[in-house]
C-alpha distance (Angstrom), angle and dihedral (degrees) to the residues before:
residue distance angle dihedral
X1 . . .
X2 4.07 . .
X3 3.67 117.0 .
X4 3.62 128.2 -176.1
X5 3.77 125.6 -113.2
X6 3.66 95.4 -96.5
X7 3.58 93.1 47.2
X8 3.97 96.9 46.9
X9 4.07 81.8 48.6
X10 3.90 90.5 59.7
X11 3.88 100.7 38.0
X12 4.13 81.7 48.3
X13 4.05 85.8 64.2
X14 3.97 89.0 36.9
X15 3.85 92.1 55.2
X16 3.65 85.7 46.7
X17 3.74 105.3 45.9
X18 3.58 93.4 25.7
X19 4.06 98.7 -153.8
X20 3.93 121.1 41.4
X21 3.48 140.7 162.8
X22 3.46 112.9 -128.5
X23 4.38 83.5 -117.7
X24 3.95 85.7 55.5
X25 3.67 94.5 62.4
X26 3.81 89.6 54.1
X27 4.16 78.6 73.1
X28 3.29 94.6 64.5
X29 4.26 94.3 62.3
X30 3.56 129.5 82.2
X31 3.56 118.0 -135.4
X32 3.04 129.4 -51.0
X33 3.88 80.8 52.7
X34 3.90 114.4 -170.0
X35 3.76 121.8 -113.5
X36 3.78 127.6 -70.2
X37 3.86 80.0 -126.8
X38 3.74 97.5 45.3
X39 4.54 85.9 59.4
X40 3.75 95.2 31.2
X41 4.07 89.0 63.4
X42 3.70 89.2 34.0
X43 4.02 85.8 63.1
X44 3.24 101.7 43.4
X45 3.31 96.2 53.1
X46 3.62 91.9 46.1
X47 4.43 80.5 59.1
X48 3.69 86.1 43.9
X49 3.96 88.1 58.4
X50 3.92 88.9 39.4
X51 3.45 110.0 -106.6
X52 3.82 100.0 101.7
X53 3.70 133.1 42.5
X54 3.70 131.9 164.2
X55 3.67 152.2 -136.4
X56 3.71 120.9 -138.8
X57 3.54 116.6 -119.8
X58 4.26 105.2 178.7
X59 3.64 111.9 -62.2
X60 4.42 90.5 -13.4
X61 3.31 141.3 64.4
X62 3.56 139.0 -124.5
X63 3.86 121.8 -147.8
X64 3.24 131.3 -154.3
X65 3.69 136.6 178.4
X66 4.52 116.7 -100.6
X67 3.69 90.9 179.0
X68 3.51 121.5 57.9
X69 3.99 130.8 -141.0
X70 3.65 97.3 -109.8
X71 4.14 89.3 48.4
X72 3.54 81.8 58.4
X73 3.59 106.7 49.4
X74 3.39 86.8 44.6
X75 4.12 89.4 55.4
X76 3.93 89.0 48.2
X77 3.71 101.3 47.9
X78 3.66 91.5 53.7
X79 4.03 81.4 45.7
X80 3.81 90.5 56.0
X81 3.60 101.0 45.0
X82 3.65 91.6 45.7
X83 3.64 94.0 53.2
X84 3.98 103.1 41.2
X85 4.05 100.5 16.9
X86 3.82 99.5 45.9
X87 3.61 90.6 -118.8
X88 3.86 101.3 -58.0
X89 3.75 122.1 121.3
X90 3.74 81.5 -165.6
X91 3.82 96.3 68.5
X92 4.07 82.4 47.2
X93 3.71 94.4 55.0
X94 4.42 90.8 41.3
X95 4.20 86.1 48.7
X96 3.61 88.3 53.9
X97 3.75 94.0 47.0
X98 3.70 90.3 48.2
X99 4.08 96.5 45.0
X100 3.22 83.6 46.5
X101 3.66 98.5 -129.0
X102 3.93 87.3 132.7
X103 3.75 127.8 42.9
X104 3.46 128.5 -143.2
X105 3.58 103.1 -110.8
X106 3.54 87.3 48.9
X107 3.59 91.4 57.8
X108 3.54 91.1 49.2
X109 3.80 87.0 51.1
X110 4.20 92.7 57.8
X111 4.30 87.1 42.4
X112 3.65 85.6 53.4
X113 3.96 90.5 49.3
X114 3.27 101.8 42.8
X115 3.98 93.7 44.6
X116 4.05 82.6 58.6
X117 3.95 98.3 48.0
């Protein structure tokens, strides 16, 4: 499930508003706002991919969101450490400890957690 930066943009607004029409997101762009034509393929392809569809609504359509944000963090973690940890959430967890990012009693904290869930 990758999506470009454009397209994680719009889903960002769809998780978030839940239901848009494609002339709605133009509202959430400062000027010089892109073209109605620019989003409108944007979303579809985003429903081509499956992480849009729509409802009819006369001659438009309303999207809404059929994957939700945590699906898709999910989806790209396992993405990441695939791609730069060969696949082991252990070498994540040891590059943290190393970088530093997380400290060893806060390790121990999320073993402890995890070892009560």
């Amino acid at each position: 499930m990758k999506l470009t930066p454009k397209e994680e943009e719009i889903m960002n607004l769809f998780w978030k508003e839940n239901e848009l029409y494609v002339k709605e997101l133009l509202n959430f762009y400062d000027d010089p706002k892109p073209h109605f034509n620019t989003l409108s393929t944007i979303v579809r392809g985003l429903e081509e991919k499956g992480f849009l569809s729509h409802k009819a609504n006369g001659n438009s359509y309303k999207y809404f969101p059929i994957i939700d944000k945590e699906e898709f963090k999910k989806g790209t973690l396992k993405d990441v450490v695939k791609k730069y940890f060969n696949c082991s959430f252990l070498n994540v967890v040891s590059t943290l400890v190393k970088e530093e990012d997380i400290s060893i009693e806060d390790l121990k904290k999320l073993i402890d957690e995890v070892e009560k869930q």
